[in-house]
N, C-alpha and C positions, 0 to 999 in steps of 0.2 A: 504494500500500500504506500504511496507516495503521493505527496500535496506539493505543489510551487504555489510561493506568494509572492506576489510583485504589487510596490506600492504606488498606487494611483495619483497622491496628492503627496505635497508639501506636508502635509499632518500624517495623520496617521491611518487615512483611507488604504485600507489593503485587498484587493482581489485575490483570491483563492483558488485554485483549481486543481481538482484530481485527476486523475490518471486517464477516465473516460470524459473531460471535458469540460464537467458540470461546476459553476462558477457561483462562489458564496463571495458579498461582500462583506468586510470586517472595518469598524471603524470604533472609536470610544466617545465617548459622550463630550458634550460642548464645555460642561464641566471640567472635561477632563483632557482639556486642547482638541478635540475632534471636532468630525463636523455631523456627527450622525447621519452616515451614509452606509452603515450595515451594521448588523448586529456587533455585541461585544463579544468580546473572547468568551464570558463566563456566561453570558447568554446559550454561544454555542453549544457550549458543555450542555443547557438544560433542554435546550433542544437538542441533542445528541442522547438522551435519557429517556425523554417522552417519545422520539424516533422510533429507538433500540426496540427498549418494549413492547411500543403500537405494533411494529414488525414480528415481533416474537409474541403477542399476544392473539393478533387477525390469522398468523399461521397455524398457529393452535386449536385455534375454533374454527377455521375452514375444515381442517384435518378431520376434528369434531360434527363437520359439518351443519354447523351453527350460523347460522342466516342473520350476517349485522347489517343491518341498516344504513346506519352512524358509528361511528367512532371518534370522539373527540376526549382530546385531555391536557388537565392545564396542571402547571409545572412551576414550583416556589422555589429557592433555593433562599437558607437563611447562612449571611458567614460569619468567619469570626477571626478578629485580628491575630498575625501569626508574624510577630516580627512585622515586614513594612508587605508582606503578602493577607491575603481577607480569600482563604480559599473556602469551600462550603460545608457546613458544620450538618447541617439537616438539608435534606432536600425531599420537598412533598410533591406529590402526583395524585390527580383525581381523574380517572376516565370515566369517561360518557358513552355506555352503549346501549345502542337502540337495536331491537330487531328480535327475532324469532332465536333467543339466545338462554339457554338453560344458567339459572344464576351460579348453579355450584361449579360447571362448566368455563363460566367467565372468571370464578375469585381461583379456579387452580390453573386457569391460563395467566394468570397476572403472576402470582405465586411461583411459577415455573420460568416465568419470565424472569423475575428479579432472584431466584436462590439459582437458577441453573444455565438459565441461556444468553441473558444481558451481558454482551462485553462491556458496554456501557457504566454499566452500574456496579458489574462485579471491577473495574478500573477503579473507580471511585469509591470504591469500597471501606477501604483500609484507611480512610480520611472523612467520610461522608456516613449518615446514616442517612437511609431512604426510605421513608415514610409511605405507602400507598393503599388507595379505596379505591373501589370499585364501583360503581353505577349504573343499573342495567334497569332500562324502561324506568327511569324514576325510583329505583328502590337499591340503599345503600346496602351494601353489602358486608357482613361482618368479616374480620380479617382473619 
């Protein structure tokens, strides 16, 4: 796996691009000398988690053959200072599924996700606790 980044601006405007192509912009906050023109670095990471998952959880339940509708899910990260680094102490994820989805089915497709298959998550492991529920048709799911 290989990424090149080459930087677009004067600031800290960065383009990103993988091996097949596909181009993330990277920038940091106006606060922070940028000019908010792509996501941040620690943004990426949380979207690199809710990703992981979504992919390892929609594979599980197709396999299942579990009919989702929807699939959405939103993604906290809380940090905490570490020396002049704020890398992430908790990180919370809430998915939203809709569809002809058996609920015990959905909380062991998450479950499976985050102890077994998330490269994602099991990376940030050893620094991060990750927090996650489940939501299927409007109804929380015990963990």
């Amino acid at each position: 796996m290989k990424i090149t980044l080459n930087r677009v601006n004067d600031n800290y405007h960065f383009e990103l691009k993988n091996e097949r192509g596909h181009i993330v912009n990277l920038d940091s906050r106006p606060e922070s000398g940028g000019n908010d023109m792509g996501a941040s670095p620690m943004e990426l990471v949380l979207m690199g988690v809710a990703g992981c998952s979504a992919i390892d959880m929609i594979s599980i339940l197709k396999k299942q053959r579990q009919e989702i509708t929807s699939f959405k899910a939103e993604v906290e990260g809380e940090r905490i200072q570490v020396g002049e680094a704020k890398p992430f102490k908790d990180i919370y994820l809430v998915f939203y599924l809709e569809g002809e989805i058996k609920e015990d089915k959905a909380a062991k497709a998450a479950q499976l996700s985050f102890d077994k298959y998330c490269s994602v998550s099991k990376t940030l492991e050893p620094t991060a606790t990750i927090h996650y529920m489940v939501v299927v048709n409007g109804v929380e799911l015990a963990k």
